[in-house]
N, C-alpha and C positions, 0 to 999 in steps of 0.2 A: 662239528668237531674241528678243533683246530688250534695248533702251537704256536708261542709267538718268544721273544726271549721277555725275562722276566722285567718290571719296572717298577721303581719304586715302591708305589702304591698296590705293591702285591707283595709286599713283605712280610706286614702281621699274616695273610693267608696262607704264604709260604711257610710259615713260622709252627703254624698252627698243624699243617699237613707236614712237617717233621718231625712236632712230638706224636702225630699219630703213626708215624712210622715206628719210630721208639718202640712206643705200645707194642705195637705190630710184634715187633721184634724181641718183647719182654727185655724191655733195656729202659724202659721211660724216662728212670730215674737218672741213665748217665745222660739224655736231654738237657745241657745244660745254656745253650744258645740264647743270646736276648735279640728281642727286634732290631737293639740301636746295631749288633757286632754283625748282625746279616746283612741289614743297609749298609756297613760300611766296606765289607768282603766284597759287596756284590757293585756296591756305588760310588767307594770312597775315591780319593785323591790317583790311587792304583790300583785297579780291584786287579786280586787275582783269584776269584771264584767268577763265575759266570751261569747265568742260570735261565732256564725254558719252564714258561707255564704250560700245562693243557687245558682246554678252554671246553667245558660241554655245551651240549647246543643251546642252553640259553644263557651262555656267558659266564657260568660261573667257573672259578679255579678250579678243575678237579683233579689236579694233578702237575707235580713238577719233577725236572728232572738239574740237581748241580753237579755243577763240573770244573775240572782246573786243568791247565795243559800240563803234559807231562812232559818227556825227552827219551829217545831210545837213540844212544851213544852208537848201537850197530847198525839201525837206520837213517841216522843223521839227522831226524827228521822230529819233530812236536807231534803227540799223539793226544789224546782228552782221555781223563779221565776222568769216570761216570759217579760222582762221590755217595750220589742219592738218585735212584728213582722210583717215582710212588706214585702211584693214582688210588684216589680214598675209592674201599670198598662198595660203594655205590653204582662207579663209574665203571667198575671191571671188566672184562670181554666188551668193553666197547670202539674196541681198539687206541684209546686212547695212549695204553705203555707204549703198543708198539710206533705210533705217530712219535712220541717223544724220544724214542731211542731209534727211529729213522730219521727224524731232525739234526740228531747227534752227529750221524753218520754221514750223511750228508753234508754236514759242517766241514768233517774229517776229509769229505773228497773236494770240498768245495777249496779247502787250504793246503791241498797238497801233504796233508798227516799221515802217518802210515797205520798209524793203530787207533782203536777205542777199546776202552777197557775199564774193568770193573771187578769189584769181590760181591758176592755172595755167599749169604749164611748156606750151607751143609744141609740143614734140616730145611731150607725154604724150598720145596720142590715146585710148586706153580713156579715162581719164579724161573728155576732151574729149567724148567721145563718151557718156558715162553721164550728164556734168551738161544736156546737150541734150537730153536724154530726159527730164529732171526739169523739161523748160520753162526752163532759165537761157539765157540770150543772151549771146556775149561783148561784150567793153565794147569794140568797135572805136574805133579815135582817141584812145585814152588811152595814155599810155607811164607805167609804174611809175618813180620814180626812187628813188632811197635816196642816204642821209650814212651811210658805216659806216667802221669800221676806221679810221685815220689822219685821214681827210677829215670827219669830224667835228669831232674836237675842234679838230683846225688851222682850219675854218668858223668853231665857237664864237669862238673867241679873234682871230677877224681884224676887227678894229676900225675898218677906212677909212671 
């Protein structure tokens, strides 16, 4: 067992273990990601996605975890944000999540970050119940909002 960050040549597999997260997630169809927009997030000119495989013991991907830095204005400081992590149902309890979101962490102490953070779905309880174990606390009183799809650009361009 063992994480390393992502490279190239683990992109289709990366690719791949997102839309089954989708699945997972009963969202498949908003999966709309290609191989060329991940290699380019992850490798291009300025990536600002970054990314960790998990590796089972005969080498294959069984798991990743993306990420992008954030900013917390009242700690002054760059924190990661956790965008995706997944280990495909095979590889579960083998500690492989928790390797990959102790990598994380240790990223965050290794650069002087004050936070790592993440959403999770409400109904996903394994999960809920693994990052509680790793000492993470939900952010009660916060509601996620989003601009996507149509409500965006029609935002952008409203002028009053």
């Amino acid at each position: 067992m063992s994480v390393r960050r992502a490279r190239p040549d683990d992109v289709p597999t990366v690719l791949r273990l997102v839309r089954e997260l989708a699945a997972y997630e009963e969202s498949e169809h908003e999966a709309q990601m290609t191989a060329d927009q991940l290699h380019a997030a992850l490798f291009g000119e300025s990536p600002a996605l970054f990314g960790h495989v998990a590796l089972a013991g005969d080498g294959e991907i069984a798991g990743f975890a993306l990420w992008f830095l954030n900013f917390s204005t009242w700690r002054g400081t760059h924190g990661l944000y956790l965008e995706d992590l997944y280990v495909s149902p095979a590889h579960r309890g083998t500690g492989l999540g928790r390797e990959l979101l102790r990598t994380l962490a240790d990223e965050c102490v290794a650069r002087g970050f004050a936070r790592l953070e993440w959403s999770v779905l409400d109904w996903n309880t394994p999960s809920i119940e693994f990052y509680r174990a790793a000492g993470a606390v939900p952010m009660d009183g916060w509601t996620v909002f989003r601009l996507t799809g149509d409500a965006l650009p029609r935002f952008a361009a409203d002028r009053r």
